[in-house]
N, CA and C of each residue as an Amber inpcrd file, in Angstrom:
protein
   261
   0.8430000  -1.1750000   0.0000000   0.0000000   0.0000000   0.0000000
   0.8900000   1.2410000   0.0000000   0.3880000   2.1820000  -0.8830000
   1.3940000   3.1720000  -1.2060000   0.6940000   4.0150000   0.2140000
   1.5670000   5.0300000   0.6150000   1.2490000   5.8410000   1.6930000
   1.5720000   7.4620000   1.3450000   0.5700000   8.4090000   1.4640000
   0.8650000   9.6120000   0.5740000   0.8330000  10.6660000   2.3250000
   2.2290000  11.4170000   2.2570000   2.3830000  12.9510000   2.8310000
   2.3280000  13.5300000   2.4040000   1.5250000  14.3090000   3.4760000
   0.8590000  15.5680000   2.5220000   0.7680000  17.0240000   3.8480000
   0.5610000  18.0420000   2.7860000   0.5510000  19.3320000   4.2610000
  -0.8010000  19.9840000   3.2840000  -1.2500000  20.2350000   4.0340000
  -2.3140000  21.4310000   4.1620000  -2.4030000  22.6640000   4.1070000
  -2.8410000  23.4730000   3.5550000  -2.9310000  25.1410000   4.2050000
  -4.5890000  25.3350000   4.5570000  -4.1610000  25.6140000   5.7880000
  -5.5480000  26.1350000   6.2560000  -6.1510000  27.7220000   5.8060000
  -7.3460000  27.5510000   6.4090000  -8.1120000  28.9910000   6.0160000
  -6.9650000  30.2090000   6.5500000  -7.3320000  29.6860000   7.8130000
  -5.7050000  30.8470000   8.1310000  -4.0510000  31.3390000   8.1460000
  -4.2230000  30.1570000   6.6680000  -2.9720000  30.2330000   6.3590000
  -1.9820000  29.4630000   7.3590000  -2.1050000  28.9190000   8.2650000
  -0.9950000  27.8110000   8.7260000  -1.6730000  26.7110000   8.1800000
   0.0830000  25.8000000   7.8440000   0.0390000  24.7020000   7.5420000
   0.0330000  23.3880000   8.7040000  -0.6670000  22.3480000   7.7060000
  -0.6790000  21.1560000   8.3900000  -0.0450000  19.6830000   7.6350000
   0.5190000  19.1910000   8.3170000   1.1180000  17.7540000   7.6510000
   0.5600000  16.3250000   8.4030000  -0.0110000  16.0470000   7.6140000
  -0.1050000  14.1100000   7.5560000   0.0970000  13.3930000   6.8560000
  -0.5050000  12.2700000   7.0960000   0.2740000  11.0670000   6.0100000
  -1.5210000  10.5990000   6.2310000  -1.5360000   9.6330000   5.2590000
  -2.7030000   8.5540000   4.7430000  -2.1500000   7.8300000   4.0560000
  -3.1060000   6.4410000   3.5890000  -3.0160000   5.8100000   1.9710000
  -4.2930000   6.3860000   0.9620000  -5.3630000   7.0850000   1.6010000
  -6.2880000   7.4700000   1.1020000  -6.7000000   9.1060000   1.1440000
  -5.6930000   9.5400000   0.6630000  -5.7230000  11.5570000   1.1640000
  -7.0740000  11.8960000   0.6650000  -7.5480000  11.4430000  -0.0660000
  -8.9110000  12.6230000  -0.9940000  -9.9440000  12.4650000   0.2960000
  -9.8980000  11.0930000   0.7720000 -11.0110000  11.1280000   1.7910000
 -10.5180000  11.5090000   3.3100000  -9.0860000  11.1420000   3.7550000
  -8.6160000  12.2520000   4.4260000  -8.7450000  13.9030000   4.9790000
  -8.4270000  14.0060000   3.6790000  -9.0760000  15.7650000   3.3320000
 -10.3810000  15.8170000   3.7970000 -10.9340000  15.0370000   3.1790000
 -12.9720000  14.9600000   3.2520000 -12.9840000  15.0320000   5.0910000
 -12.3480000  14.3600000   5.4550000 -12.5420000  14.6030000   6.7900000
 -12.2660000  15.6290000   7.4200000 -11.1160000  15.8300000   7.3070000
 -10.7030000  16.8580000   7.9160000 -11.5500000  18.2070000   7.5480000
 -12.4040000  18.3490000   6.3350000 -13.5480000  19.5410000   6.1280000
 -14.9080000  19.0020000   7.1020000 -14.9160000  17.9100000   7.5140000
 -15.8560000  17.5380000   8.2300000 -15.9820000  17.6810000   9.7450000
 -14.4120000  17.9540000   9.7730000 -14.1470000  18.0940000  11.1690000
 -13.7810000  17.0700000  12.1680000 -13.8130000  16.0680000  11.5000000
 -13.3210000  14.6520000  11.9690000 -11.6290000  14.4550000  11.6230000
 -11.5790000  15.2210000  10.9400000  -9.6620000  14.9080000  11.0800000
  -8.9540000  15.1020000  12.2850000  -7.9630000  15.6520000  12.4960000
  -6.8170000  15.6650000  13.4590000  -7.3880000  17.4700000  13.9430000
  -7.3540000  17.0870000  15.5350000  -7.8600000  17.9290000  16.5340000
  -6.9820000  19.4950000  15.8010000  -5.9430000  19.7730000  15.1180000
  -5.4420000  20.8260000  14.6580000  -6.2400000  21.0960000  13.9380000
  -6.6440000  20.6660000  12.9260000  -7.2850000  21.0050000  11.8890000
  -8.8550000  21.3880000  11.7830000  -9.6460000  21.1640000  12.9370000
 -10.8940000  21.4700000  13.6980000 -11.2860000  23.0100000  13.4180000
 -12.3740000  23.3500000  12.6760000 -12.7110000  24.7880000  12.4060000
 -11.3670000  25.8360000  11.9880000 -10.4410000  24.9070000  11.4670000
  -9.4550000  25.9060000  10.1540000  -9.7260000  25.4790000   8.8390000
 -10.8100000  25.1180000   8.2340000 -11.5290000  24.6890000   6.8160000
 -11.3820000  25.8400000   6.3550000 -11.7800000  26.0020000   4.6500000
 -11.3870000  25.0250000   4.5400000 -10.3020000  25.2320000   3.5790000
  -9.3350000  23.7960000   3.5620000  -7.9090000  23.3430000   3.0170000
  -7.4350000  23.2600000   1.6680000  -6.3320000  23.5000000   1.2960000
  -5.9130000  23.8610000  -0.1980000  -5.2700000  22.6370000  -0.1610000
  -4.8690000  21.4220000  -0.2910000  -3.7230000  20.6860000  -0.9700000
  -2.5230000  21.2980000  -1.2340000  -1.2060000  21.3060000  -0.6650000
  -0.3570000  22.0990000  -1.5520000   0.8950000  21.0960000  -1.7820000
   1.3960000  20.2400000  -0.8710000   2.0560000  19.0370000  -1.5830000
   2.0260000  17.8730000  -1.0600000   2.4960000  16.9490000  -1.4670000
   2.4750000  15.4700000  -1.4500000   3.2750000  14.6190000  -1.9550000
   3.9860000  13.8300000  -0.9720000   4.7470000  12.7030000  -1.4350000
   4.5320000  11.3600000  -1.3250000   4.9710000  10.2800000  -2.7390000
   4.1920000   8.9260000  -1.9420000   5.6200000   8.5660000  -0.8940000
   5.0700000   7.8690000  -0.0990000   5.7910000   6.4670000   0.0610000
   5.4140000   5.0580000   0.2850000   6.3420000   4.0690000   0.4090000
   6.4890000   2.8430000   0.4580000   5.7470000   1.9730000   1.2280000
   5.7640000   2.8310000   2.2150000   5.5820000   1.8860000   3.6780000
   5.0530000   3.0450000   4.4680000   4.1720000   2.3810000   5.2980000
   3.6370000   3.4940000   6.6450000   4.5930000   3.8170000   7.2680000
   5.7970000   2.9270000   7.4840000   7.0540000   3.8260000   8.5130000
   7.6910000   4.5550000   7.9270000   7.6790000   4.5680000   6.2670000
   8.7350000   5.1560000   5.8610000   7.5650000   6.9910000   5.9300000
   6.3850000   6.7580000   5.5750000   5.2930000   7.6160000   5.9180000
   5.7780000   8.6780000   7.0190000   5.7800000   7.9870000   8.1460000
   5.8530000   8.5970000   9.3480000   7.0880000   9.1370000   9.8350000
   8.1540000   8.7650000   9.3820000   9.1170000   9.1660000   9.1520000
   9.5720000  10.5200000   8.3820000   8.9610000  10.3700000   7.4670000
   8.9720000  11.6420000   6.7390000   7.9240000  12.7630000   7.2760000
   6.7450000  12.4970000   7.4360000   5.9710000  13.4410000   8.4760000
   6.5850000  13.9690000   9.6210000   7.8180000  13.3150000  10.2590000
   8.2380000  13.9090000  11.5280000   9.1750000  14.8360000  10.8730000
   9.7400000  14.5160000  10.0690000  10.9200000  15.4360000   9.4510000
  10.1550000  16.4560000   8.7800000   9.3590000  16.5670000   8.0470000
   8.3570000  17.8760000   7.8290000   8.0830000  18.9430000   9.0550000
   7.4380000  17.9610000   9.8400000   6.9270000  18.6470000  10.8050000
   7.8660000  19.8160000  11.9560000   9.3000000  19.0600000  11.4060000
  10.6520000  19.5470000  12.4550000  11.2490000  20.8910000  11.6370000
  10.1710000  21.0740000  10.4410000  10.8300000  21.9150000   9.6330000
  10.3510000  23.5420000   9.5770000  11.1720000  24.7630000  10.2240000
  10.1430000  26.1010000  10.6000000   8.9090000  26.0920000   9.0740000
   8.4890000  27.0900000   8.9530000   7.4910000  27.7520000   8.2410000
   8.2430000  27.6910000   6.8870000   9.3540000  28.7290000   6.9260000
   9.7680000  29.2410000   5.6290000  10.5720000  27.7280000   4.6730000
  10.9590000  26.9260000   5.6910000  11.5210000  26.0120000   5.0880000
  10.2090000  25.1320000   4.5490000   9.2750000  25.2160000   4.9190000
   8.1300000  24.0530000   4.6880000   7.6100000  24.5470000   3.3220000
   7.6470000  25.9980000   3.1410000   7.4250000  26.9590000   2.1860000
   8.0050000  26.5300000   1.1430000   9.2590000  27.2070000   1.1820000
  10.3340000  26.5540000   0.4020000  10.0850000  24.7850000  -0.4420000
   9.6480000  24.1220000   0.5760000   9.6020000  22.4070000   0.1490000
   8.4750000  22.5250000  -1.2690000   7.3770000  23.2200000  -0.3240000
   6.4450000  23.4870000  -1.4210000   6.7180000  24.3060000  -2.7230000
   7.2010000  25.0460000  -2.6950000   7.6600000  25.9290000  -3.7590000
   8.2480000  24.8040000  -4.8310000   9.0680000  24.2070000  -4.7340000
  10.2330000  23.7300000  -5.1780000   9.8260000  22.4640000  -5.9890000
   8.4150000  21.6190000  -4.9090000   7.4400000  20.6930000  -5.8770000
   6.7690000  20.5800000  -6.6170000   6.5330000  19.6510000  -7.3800000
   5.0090000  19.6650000  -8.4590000   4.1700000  19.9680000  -8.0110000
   3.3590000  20.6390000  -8.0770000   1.7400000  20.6950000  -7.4950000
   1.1270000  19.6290000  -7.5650000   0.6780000  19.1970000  -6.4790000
  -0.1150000  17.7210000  -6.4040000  -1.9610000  18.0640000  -7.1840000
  -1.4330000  16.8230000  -7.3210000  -3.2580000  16.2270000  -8.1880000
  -3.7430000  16.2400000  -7.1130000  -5.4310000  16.4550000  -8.3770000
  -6.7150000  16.3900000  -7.1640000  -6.8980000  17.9650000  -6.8200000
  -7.5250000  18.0160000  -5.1010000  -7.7890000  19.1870000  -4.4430000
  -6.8840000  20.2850000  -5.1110000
């Protein structure tokens, strides 16, 4: 099962990062309000990048290293990628 990271921009402009194997319905949640307690009434979310991986650890792994990364650098990541499909 492929496993896709991904970050978010919220309504107010901060970003958010997770991982799934199923982001489109992910997302769906997280506009529902059922995603991750951060993301709760900051709807709603732009897609701005995404990477697959391999494995859920290799997933989570890379989500922590995102997450360790300030603002401008996360910026930067995005800048620098394809624009992800979909949303």
């Amino acid at each position: 099962m492929v496993w896709t990271v991904y970050i978010l921009e919220c309504s107010d402009r901060t970003l958010y990062t997770g991982i799934s194997p199923k982001v489109e319905q992910r997302i769906a949640n997280h506009e529902k309000g059922k995603g991750a307690r951060y993301t709760k009434g900051r709807g709603p979310f732009t897609l701005v990048y995404t990477e697959q991986k391999e494995t859920k650890g290799e997933a989570l792994k890379r989500e922590r290293e995102i997450k360790s990364l300030r603002r401008k650098e996360k910026l930067a990541l995005i800048s620098e990628s394809p624009k992800p499909k979909g949303r």
